[in-house]
C-alpha positions as CSV (number, residue, x, y, z in Angstrom):
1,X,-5.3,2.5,-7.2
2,X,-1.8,0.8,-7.7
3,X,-0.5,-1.8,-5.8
4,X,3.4,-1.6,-5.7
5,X,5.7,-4.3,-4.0
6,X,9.2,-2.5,-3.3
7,X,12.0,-4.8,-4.9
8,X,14.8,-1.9,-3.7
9,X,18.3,-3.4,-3.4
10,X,19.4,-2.0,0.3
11,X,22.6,-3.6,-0.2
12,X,23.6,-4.7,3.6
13,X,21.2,-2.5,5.2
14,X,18.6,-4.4,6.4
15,X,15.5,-2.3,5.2
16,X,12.0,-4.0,4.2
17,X,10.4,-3.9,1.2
18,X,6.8,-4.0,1.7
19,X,3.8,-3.2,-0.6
20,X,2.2,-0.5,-0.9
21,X,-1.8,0.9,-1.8
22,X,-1.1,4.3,-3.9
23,X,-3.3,6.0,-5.6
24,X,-2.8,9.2,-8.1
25,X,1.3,8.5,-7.9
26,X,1.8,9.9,-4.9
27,X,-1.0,9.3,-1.9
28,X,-0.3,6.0,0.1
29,X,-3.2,4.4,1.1
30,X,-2.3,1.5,2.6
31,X,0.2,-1.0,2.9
32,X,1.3,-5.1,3.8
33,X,4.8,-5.0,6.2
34,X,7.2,-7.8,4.0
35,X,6.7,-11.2,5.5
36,X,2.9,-10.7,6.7
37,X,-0.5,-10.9,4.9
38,X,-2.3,-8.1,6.7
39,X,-2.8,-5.2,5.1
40,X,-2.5,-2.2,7.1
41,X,-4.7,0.9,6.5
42,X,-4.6,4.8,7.4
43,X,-7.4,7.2,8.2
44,X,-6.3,9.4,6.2
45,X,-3.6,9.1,3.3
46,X,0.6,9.6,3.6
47,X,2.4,11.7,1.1
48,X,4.3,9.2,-1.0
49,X,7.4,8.8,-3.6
50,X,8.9,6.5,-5.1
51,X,12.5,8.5,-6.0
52,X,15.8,6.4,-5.7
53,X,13.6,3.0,-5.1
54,X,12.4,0.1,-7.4
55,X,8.9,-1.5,-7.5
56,X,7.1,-4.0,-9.4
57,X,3.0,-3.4,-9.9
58,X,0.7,-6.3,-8.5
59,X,-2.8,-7.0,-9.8
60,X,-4.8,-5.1,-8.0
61,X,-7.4,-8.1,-8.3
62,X,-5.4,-9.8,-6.0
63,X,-6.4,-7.6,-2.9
64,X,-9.7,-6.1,-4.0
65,X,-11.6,-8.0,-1.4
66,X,-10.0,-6.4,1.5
67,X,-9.7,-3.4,-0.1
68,X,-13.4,-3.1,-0.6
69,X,-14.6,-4.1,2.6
70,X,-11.8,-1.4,4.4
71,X,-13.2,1.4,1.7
72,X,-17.2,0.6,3.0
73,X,-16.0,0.5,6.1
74,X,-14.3,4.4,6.0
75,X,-17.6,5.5,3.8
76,X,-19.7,4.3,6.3
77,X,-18.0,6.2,9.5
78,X,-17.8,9.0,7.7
79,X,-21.6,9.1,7.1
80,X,-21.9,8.4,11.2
């Protein structure tokens, strides 16, 4: 898994740049909205693409925790 924090120029448009959970280059996982610490999961994973944006990679050591506890969780209800 990659975790990629958007650093896209918008020029004046006022878009955020958030960061995002991808795995295999193109399956968003999950993501944290710019400004917040949450990070915000989906059931099941987004199409994703990085064409005509700019991102930086994070150490994914920085979010394992949460990441872990939200992947036990979905193994878990899926075994329900």
């Amino acid at each position: 898994m990659q975790v990629l924090q958007e650093i896209t120029d918008w020029g004046e448009d006022k878009v955020s740049n958030n960061i995002y959970f991808v795995k295999n280059k193109s399956k968003l996982h999950a993501y944290i909205k710019e400004g917040t610490d949450k990070i915000i999961k989906f059931s099941r994973p987004l199409s994703f693409s990085k064409s005509r944006r700019k991102f930086k990679e994070l150490k994914i050591e920085n979010y394992e925790a949460k990441l872990w506890v939200w992947m036990t969780t979905l193994w878990i209800l899926q075994k329900i």
